[in-house]
C-alpha positions, 0 to 999 in steps of 0.5 A: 547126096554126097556125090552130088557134092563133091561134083558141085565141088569138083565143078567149082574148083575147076572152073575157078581154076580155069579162070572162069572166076567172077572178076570185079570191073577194072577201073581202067576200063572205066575211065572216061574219055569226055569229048565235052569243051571244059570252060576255064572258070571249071577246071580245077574246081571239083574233087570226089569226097565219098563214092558208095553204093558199089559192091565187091565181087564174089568170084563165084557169083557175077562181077561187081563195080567195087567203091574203090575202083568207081571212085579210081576211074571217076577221080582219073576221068575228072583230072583227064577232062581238068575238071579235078583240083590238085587237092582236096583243099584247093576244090571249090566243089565236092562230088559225092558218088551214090552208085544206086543200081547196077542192072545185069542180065542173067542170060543172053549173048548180048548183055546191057547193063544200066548203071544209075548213079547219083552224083551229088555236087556242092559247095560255094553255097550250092547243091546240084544233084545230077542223076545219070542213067547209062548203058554198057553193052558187051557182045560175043565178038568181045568174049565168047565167055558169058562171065567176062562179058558182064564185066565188060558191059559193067565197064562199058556202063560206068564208063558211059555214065562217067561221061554223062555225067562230066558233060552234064557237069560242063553244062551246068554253068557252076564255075 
């Protein structure tokens, strides 16, 4: 037993130490780049108010999209399509972020993870719920190790679902 034990701990430490650690998603990979056509009666209405549902990653476990790092890339993607305010007193609307699900994969070459994040829109007297789910798909071209792979496909898919739901938001005439 107590052999077993220190190989388990053994294998642990060497692994960490060989950087094959969980890491968590990184907010630049996650910023969206939305190609949708801003109407000038949006920009500089929205600014993000609470981001949840995110989790922190346990390096020894599997990466994680964190609250921080959401709400970072989703703060950046909105100033990048002119949809955010200078300030928080000068937005018409706020944008509240429920990240409800982060599907992973446990095995596989391909890894497809789907995001599903509510994103809650209100102010000047109206409310929009706009619930997005998104793909991100990272293959062994883009690493041969497993664990970044997931990080990669996390990244892909908040990345999408950003996109998403910034077109959805063009789209929905709340000026």
């Amino acid at each position: 037993m107590f052999k077993t034990t220190r190989s388990v701990l053994a294998f642990v430490v060497v692994a960490v130490l060989s950087g094959c650690a969980a890491a968590p998603a990184n907010k630049q990979a996650m910023i969206a780049r939305p190609s949708a056509a801003i109407s000038e009666n949006q920009k500089g209405k929205f600014v993000v108010n609470v981001v949840s549902g995110g989790k922190v990653t346990n390096p020894f476990w599997t990466s994680q999209v964190s609250n921080e790092n959401f709400e970072a890339a989703l703060k950046e993607s909105l100033a990048l399509s002119g949809l955010s305010a200078a300030d928080a007193a000068a937005g018409k609307y706020k944008i509240d972020a429920e990240l409800v699900s982060l599907k992973q994969p446990v095995l596989g070459l391909t890894f497809e993870v789907v995001s599903t994040v509510n994103y809650k829109v209100y102010g000047a007297g109206s409310e929009k719920v706009f619930p997005i789910v998104a793909t991100g798909t990272a293959t062994t071209s883009d690493t041969l190790f497993a664990i970044t792979r997931l990080k990669i496909a996390n990244e892909k898919s908040i990345q999408e679902n950003i996109k998403a739901f910034i077109e959805q938001l063009s789209a929905s005439g709340l000026q």
